[in-house]
C-alpha positions as CSV (number, residue, x, y, z in Angstrom):
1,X,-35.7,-82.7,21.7
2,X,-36.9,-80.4,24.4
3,X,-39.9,-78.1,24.5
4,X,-40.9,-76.6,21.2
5,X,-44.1,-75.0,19.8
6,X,-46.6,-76.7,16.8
7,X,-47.9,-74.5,14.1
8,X,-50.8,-76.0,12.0
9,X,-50.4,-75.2,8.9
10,X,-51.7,-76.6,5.6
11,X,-49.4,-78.0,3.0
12,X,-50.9,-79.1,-0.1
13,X,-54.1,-80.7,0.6
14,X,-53.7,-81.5,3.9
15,X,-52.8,-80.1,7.1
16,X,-49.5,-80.7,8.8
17,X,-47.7,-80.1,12.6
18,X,-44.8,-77.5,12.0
19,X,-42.5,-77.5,15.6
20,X,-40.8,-74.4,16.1
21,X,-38.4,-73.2,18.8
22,X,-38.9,-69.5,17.3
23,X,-41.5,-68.5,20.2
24,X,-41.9,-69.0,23.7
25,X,-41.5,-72.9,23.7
26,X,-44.7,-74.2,25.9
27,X,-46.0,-77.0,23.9
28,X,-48.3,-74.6,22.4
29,X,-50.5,-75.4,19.6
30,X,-51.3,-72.3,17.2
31,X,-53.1,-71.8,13.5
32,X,-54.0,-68.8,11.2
33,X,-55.4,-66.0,13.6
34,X,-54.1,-67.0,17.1
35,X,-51.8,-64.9,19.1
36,X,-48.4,-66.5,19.4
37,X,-46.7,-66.6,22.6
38,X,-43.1,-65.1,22.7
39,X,-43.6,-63.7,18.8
40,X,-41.7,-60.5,18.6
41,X,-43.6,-57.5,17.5
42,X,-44.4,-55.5,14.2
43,X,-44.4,-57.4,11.1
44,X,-41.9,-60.3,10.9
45,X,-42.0,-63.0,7.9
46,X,-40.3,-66.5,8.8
47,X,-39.3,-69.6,6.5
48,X,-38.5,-73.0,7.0
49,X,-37.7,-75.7,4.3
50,X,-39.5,-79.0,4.8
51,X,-38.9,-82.6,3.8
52,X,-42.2,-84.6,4.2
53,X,-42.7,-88.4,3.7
54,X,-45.8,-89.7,1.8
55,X,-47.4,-90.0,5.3
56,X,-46.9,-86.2,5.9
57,X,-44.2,-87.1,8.7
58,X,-41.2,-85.1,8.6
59,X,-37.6,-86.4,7.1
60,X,-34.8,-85.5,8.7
61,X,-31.8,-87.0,7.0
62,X,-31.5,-88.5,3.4
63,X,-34.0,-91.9,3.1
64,X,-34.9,-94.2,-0.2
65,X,-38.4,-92.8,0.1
66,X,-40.1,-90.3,-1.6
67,X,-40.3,-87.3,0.0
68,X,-42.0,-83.8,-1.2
69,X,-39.8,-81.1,-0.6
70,X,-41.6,-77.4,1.3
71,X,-40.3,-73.7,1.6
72,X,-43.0,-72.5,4.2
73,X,-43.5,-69.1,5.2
74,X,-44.7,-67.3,8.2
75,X,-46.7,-63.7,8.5
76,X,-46.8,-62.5,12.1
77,X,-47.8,-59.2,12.7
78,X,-47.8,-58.1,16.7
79,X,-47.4,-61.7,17.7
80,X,-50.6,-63.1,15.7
81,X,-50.4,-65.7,12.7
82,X,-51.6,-63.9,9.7
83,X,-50.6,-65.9,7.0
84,X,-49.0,-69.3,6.0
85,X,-47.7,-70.3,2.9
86,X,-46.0,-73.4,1.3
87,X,-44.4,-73.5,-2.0
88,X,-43.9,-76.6,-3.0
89,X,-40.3,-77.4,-3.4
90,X,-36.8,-75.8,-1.9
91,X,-36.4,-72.8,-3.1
92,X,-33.4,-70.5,-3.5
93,X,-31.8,-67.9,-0.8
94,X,-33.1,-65.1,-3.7
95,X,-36.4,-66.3,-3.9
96,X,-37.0,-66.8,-0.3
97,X,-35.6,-63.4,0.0
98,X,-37.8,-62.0,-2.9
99,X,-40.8,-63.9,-1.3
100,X,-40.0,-62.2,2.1
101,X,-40.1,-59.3,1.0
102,X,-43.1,-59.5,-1.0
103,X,-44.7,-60.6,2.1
104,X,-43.7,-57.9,3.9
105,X,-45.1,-55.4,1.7
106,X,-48.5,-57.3,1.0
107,X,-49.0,-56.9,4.9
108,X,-47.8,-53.4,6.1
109,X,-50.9,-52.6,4.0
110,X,-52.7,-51.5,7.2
111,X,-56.4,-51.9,5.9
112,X,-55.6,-55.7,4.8
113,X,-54.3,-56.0,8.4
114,X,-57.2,-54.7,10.2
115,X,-59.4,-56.4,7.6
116,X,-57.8,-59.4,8.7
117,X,-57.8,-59.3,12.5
118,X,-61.1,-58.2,12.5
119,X,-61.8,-61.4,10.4
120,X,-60.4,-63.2,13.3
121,X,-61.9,-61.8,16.0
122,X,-64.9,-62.4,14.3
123,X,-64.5,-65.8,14.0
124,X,-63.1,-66.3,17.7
125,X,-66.7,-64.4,18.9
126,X,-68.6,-67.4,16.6
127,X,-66.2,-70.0,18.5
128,X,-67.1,-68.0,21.5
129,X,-70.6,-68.4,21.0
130,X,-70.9,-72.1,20.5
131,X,-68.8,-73.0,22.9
132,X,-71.2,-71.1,25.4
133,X,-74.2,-72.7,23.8
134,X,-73.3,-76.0,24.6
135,X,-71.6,-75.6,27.8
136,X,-75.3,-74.1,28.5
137,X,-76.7,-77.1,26.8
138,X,-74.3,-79.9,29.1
139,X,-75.8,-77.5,32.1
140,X,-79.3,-78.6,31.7
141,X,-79.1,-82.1,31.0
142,X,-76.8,-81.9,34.2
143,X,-79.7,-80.4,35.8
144,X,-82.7,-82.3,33.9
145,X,-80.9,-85.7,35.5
146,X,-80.3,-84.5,39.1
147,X,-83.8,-83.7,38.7
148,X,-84.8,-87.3,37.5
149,X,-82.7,-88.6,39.8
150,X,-84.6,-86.5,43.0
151,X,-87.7,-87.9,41.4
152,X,-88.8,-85.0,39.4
153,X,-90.5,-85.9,36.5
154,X,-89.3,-83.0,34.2
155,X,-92.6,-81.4,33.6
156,X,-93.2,-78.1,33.8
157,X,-96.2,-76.3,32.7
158,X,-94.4,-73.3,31.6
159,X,-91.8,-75.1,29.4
160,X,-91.2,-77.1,26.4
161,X,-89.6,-80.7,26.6
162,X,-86.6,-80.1,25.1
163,X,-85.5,-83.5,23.3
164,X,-82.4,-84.0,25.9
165,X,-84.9,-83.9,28.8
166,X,-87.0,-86.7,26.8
167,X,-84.2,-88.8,26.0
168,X,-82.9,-88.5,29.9
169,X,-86.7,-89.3,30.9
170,X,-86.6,-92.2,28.0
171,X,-83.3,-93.5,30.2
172,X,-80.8,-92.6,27.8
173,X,-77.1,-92.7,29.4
174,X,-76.6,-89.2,30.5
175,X,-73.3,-89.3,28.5
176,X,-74.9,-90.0,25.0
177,X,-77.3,-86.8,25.4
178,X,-74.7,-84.3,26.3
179,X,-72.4,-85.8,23.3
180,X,-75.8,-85.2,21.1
181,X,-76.3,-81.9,22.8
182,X,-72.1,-81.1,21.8
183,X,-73.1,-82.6,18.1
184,X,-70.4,-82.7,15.8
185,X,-69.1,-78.9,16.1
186,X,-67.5,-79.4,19.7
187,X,-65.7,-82.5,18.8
């Protein structure tokens, strides 16, 4: 099959794996608000039509099994996924047309655009943000257990026990406390 890209996109009420060989083809993984790799600039709207099995797997040739049927479209503007939508079912050359087109016109609207970038950036800076937070939060128990491990008995009278330094002091496996210090969000 060769190299490809994935687009997560969702498709009904779950979320499926799209490959694509539109784009720069590096095993790349991309969803709403990334920058695509190889995507041509300005505004350009894409389609595929999809077959997908009750399991969400891609069909590729005629089966017995039900399948749900997918036109999905595309809104890249300057390389960055804007927009994905699936309608449910294959539709026609003038509806994908008519849809395209509507698409195009919903997002040369230059306020939506920047409205929507600045939406992702956003979120990218809150991404940004906790992924800082607990690569600072891994640093200290790091730190807290070379400490116990030198023989220092983690107190200080100018700080707070912070409850990874008491669980390390309890004994608790280094590895549990930074996975509690990560919690769910950097999973």
């Amino acid at each position: 099959m060769g190299m490809f890209d994935s687009l997560l996109v969702p498709l009904g009420d779950r979320e499926i794996e799209v490959q694509s060989k539109r784009f720069d083809c590096v095993l790349s993984t991309y969803r709403v608000g990334d920058l695509v790799s190889g995507a041509a600039p300005g505004l350009r709207v894409y389609f595929d039509q999809l077959r997908i099995d009750e399991d969400g797997r891609f069909v590729y040739r005629e089966t017995e099994s039900p399948t749900e049927d997918w036109t999905l479209f595309l809104v890249l503007a300057n390389g960055i996924l804007v927009e994905t939508e699936a309608v449910a079912g294959t539709l026609s050359e003038e509806l994908i047309l008519q849809r395209i087109r509507t698409l195009n016109e919903i997002w040369q609207d230059s306020a939506r655009l920047i409205e929507r970038l600045s939406t992702f950036i956003a979120e990218k800076q809150k991404r940004i943000d906790r992924m800082t937070s607990g690569i600072n939060a891994v640093r200290d128990v790091i730190d807290d257990t070379r400490r116990l491990r030198q023989g220092d008995d983690l107190s200080d009278p100018f700080s707070l026990i912070h409850e990874s330094s008491r669980r390390l002091k309890q004994g608790d496996d280094p590895i549990d406390v930074i996975e509690s210090v990560l919690g769910e969000d950097h999973r």
